[in-house]
C-alpha positions as CSV (number, residue, x, y, z in Angstrom):
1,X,0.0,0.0,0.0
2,X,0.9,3.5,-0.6
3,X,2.8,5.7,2.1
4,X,-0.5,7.5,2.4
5,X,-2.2,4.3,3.6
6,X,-0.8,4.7,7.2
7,X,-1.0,7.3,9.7
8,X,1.1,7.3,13.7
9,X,-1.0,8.4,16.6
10,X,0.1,8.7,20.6
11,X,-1.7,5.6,22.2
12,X,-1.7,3.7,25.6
13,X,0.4,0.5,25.6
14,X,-1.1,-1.9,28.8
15,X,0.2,-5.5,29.7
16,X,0.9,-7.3,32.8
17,X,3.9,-5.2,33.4
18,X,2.2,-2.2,33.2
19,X,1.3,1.0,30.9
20,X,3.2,3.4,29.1
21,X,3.2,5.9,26.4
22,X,3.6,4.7,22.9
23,X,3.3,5.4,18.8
24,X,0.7,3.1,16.9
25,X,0.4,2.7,13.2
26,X,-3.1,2.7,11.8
27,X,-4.3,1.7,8.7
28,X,-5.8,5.1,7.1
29,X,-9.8,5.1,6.5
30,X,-11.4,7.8,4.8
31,X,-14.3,8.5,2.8
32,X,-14.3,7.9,-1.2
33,X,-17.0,10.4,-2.9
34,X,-17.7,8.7,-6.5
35,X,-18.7,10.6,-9.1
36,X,-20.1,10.1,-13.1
37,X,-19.9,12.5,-15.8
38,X,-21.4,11.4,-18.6
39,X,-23.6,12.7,-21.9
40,X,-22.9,13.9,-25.0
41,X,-19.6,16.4,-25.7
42,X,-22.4,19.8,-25.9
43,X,-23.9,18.6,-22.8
44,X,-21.9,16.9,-19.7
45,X,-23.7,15.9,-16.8
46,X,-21.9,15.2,-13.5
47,X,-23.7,13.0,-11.0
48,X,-22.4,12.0,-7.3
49,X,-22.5,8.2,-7.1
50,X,-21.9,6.8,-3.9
51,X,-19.5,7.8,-1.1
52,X,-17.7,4.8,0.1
53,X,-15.4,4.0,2.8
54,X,-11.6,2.9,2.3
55,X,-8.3,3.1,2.8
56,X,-6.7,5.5,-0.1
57,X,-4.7,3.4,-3.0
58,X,-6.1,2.1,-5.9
59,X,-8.9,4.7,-6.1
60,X,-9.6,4.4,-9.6
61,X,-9.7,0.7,-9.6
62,X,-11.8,0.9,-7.0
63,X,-14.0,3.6,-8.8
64,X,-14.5,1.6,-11.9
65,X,-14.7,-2.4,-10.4
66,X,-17.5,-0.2,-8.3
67,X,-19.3,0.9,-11.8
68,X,-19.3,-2.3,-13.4
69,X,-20.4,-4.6,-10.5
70,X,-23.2,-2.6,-9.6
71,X,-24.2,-2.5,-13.8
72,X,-23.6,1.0,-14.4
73,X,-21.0,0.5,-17.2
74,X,-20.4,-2.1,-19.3
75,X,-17.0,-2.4,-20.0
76,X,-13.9,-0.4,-19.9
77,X,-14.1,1.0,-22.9
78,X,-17.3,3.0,-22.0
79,X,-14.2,5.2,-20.0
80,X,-12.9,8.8,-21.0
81,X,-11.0,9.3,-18.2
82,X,-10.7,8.7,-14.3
83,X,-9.2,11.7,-12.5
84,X,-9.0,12.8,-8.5
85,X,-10.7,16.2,-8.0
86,X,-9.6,19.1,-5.5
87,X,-12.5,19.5,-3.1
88,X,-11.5,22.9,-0.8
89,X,-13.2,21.0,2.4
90,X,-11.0,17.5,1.8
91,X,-8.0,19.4,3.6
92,X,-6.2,18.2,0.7
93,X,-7.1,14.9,0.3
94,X,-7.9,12.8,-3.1
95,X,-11.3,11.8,-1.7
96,X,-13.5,12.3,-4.4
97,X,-12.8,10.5,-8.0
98,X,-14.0,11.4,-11.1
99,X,-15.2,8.9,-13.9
100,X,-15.5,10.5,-17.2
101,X,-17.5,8.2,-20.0
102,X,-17.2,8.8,-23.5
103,X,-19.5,10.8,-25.6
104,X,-23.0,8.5,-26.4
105,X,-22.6,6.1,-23.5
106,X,-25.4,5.7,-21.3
107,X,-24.8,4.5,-18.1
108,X,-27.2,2.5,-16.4
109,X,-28.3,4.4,-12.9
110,X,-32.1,2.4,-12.1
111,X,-30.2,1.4,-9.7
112,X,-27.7,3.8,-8.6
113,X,-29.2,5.0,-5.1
114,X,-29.3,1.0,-3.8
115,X,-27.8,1.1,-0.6
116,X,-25.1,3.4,-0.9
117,X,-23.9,5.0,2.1
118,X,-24.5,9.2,1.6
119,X,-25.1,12.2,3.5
120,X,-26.4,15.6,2.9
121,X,-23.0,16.7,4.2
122,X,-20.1,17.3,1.9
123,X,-18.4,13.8,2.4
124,X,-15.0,13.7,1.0
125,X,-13.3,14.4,4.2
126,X,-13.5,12.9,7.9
127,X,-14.9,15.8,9.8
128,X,-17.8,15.9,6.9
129,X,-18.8,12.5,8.1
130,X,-18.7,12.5,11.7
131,X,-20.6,15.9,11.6
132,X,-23.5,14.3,9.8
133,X,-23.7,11.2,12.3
134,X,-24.4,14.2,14.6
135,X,-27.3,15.4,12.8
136,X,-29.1,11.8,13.8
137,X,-27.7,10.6,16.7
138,X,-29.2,11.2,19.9
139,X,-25.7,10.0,21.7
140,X,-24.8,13.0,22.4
141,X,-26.5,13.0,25.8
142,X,-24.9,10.0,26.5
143,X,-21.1,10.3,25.7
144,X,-20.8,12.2,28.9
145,X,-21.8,8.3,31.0
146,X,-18.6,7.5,32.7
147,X,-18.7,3.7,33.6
148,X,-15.7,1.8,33.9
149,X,-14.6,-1.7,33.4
150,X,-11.3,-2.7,35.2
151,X,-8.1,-4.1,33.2
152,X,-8.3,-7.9,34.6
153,X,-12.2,-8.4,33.7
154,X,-11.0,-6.8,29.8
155,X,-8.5,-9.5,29.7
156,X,-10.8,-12.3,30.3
157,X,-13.5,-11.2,27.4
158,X,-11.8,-12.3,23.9
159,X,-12.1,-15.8,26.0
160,X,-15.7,-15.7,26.5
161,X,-16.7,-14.5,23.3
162,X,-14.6,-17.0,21.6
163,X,-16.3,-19.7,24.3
164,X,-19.8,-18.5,22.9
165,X,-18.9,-18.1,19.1
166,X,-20.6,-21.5,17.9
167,X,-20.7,-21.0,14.3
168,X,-16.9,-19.4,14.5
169,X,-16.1,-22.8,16.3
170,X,-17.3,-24.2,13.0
171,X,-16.3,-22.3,10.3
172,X,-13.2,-20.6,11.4
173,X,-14.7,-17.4,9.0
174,X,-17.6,-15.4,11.2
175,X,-17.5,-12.1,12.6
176,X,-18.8,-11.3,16.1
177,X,-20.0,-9.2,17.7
178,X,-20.5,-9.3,21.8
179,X,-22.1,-7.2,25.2
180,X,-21.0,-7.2,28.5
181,X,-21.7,-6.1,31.9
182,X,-18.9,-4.0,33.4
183,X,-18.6,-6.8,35.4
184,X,-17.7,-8.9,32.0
185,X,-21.2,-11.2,32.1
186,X,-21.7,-12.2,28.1
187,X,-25.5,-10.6,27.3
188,X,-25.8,-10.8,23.7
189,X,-23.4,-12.6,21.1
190,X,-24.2,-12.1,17.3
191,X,-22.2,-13.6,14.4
192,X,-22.5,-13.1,11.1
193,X,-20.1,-13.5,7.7
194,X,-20.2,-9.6,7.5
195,X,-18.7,-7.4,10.6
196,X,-21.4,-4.8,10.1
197,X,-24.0,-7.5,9.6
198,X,-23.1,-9.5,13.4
199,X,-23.5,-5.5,15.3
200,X,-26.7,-4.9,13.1
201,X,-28.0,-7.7,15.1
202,X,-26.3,-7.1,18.3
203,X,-28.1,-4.1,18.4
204,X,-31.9,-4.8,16.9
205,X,-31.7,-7.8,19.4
206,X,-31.0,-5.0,22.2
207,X,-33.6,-2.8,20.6
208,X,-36.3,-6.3,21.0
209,X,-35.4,-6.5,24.5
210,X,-35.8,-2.6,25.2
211,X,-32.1,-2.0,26.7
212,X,-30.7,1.0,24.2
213,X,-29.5,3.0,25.0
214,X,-26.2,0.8,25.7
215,X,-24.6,3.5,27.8
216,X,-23.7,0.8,30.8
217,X,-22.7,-2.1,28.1
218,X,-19.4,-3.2,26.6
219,X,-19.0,-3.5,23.2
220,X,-16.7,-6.7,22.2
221,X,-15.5,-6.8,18.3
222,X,-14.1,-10.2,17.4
223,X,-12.1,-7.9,14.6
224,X,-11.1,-4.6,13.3
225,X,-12.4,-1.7,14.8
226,X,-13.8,0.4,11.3
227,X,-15.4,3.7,11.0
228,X,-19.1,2.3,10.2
229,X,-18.9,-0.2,13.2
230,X,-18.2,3.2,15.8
231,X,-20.6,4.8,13.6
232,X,-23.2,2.1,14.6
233,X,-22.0,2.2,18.4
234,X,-22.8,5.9,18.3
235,X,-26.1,5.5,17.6
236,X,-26.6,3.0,20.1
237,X,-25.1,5.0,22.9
238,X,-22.3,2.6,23.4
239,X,-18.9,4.5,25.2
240,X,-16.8,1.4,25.3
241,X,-15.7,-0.1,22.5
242,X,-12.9,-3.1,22.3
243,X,-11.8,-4.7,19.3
244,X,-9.8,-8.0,19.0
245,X,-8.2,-6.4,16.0
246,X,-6.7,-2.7,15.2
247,X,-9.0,0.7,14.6
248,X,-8.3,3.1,11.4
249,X,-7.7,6.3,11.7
250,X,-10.8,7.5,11.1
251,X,-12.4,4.9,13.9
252,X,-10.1,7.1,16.4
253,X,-11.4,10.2,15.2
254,X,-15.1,9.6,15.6
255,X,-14.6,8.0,18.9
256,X,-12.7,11.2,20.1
257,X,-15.5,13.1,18.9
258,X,-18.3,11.5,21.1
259,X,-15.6,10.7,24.0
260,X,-15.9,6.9,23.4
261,X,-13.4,4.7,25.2
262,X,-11.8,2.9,22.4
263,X,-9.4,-0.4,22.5
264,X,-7.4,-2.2,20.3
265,X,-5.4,-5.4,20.0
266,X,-6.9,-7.1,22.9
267,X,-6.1,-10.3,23.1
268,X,-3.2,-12.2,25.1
269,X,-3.3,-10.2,28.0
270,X,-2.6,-6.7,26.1
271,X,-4.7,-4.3,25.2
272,X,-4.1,-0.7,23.5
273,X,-6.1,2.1,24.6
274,X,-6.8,4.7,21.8
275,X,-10.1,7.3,23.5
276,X,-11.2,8.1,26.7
277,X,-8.6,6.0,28.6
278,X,-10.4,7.4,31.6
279,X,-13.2,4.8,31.8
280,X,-9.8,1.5,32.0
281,X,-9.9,1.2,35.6
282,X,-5.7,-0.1,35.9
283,X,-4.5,-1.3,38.7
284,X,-2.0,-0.5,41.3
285,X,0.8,-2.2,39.7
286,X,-0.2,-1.4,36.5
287,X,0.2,2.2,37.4
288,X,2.9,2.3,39.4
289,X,4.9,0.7,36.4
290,X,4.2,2.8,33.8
291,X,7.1,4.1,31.6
């Protein structure tokens, strides 16, 4: 992947020895902003297509494997050009593409508003997305909820959710999702093929049994820790994220912004603490030793 692909942020490095200060490298995620012009030479007409979540690199492949799965084009001589555009808002980032066809194609858009992830915001840059998840997210009220969880109970939940993950146990290839008591008691275990898919249940079984907001609840991720899945946490009223796997950048970022206690890499005892470390309840020794 390109240098751009990777950003370095201060984080909290815990183990058994204790905590100290450290650098962590984080896959880059950032919104994609699509767009189509298309019509005849005398008459141009620019469409925005979908806004799409990734790590930069390989945007135009990505732009145009996009167009054809979803039917728009046909092949890739139906192409002009593809070209990054300058947005003044991305702060200087190549987050919106531009697919040019060639004069006399039609593309095919029936279907071109199928669940595609847009906002009425500008997004093609970070702060465009988090600021619309604020337009419809009543979390707000919550993301001032300090409950804890202490170190040692952290430690012990990759083991329980793996304990629980049946169809994991079977397949080796699930995604799960998991909430816990402060106290670390398993409530609810989802899994699902697609990350997304296992919280989407997580949280419409919490929603059956009346429990949101989630404000007193632990979120366990049996992988990565992606901007949609804090995204969905938000609107649950979740403050404590952990993830089995790393966050992206952009992950950080939104859990900054509603003061959500996010952890990576937890597994084997370890655990990294990128938001809100205030909520990690350490203990003596693991304070006393920090570096």
């Amino acid at each position: 992947m390109p240098a751009g692909s990777i950003t370095h942020l201060p984080i909290t490095k815990v183990n058994t020895l204790g905590s100290k200060g450290a650098s962590d490298a984080l896959a880059i995620e950032e919104p994609l902003e699509i767009r189509l012009v298309h019509g005849s030479d005398t008459n141009r007409i620019a469409q925005n297509i979908s806004v799409t979540m990734r790590t930069p690199g390989n945007d135009a492949e990505l732009a145009i494997g996009f167009l054809f799965t979803e039917g728009i084009i046909k092949k890739q001589e139906d192409i002009r050009s593809v070209d990054h555009c300058f947005i003044a808002c991305a702060e200087n980032k190549e987050n919106v593409i531009e697919v040019s066809l060639r004069d006399g194609v039609t593309p095919n858009l029936n279907n071109s508003e199928r669940n595609f992830y847009t906002t009425s915001s500008c997004g093609v840059c970070g702060k465009g997305s988090i600021n619309a998840i604020h337009t419809v997210s009543e979390a707000n009220q919550y993301s001032q909820v300090d409950n804890f969880i202490n170190a040692a109970v952290l430690h012990q939940l990759p083991r329980i959710l793996i304990e629980h993950q049946q169809v994991f146990a079977d397949t080796g290839g699930l995604h799960a999702s998991a909430l816990f008591t402060p106290g670390g008691e398993l409530l609810l275990v989802r899994e699902d093929v697609g990350r997304h898919n296992a919280l989407d249940k997580l949280i419409g079984a919490a929603i059956n049994n009346n429990w949101l907001p989630l404000s007193q609840n632990i979120l366990l991720l049996s992988g990565r820790a992606s901007f949609e899945l804090v995204q969905k946490a938000v609107m649950a009223g979740i403050n404590i994220i952990a993830a089995v796997g790393a966050p992206s950048s952009l992950a950080v970022q939104l859990a900054e912004e509603f003061n959500i206690t996010l952890i990576g890499f937890l597994r084997n005892e370890r655990f990294n603490i990128y938001t809100a470390a205030h909520r990690i309840l350490l203990s003596e020794y693991e304070i006393t030793h920090q570096k």
